[in-house]
N, C-alpha and C positions, 0 to 999 in steps of 0.2 A: 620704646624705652622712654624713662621719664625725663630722662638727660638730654631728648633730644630737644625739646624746649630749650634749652641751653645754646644748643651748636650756637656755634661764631665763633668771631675771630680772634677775641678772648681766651674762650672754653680751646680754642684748637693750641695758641702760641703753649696754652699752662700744659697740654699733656705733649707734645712736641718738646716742651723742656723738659719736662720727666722723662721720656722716651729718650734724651740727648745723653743721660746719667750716667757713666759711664762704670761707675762700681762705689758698693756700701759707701764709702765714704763722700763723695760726693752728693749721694742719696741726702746722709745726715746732716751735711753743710746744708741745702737747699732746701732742707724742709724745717730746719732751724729759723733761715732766715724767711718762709714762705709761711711759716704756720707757727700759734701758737703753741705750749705745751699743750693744753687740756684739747686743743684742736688732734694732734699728731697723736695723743694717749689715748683720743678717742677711736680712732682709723685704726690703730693696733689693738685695741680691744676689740672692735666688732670683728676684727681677721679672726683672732685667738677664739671670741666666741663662735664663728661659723667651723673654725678648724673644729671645737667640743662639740657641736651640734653634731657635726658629720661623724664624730666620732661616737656619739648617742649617749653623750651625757646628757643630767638632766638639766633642767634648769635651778634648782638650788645647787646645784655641785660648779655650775659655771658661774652662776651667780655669786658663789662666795668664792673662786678661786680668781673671778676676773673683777670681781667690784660692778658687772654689769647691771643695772636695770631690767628687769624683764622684760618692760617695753622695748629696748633694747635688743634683746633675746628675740623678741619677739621678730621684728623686725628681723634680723639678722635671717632667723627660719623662715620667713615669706617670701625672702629674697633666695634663701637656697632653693625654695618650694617653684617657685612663680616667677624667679628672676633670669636673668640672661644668661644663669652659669657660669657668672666670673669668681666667682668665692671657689668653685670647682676647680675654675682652670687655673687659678695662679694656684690655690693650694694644693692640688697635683704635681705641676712645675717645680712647686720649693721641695716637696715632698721627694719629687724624683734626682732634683739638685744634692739632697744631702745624703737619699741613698748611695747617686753615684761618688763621692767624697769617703 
């Protein structure tokens, strides 16, 4: 993973506090005070983008519904293609969260 360059004790305190979050609101307070807007707009578009990819839209149809970049896009699909699966596994989870609701 290319993350793993990263590990320490930095990279572990940041996701150890996310993992601490105890519901949406608290989410929003901490990523408020933790990230910029264009940082936090950017993290919810590449979601929303890998959500249309998987749903086999194309790239001008996600491109003008999300504002993304193709590079972007692009990105987004090598990571669903080549990557560790996590664009799957959380978007299954939320998927399976709002069926069961």
């Amino acid at each position: 993973m290319q993350i793993d360059k990263l590990r320490g004790k930095a990279l572990d305190q940041l996701f150890e506090s996310v993992l601490s979050l105890k519901d949406m609101e608290e989410c929003y307070r901490f990523f408020d005070d933790l990230c910029t807007m264009n940082e936090i707009q950017s993290l919810a578009q590449r979601l929303e983008v890998a959500r249309m990819l998987r749903e086999g839209k194309t790239y001008h149809k996600i491109e003008s519904e999300t504002g993304a970049s193709t590079a972007t896009i692009s990105r987004v699909k090598r990571c669903l293609n080549f990557g560790n699966d996590a664009y799957a596994m959380v978007l299954d989870r939320v998927h399976e969260e709002e069926e069961a609701k």
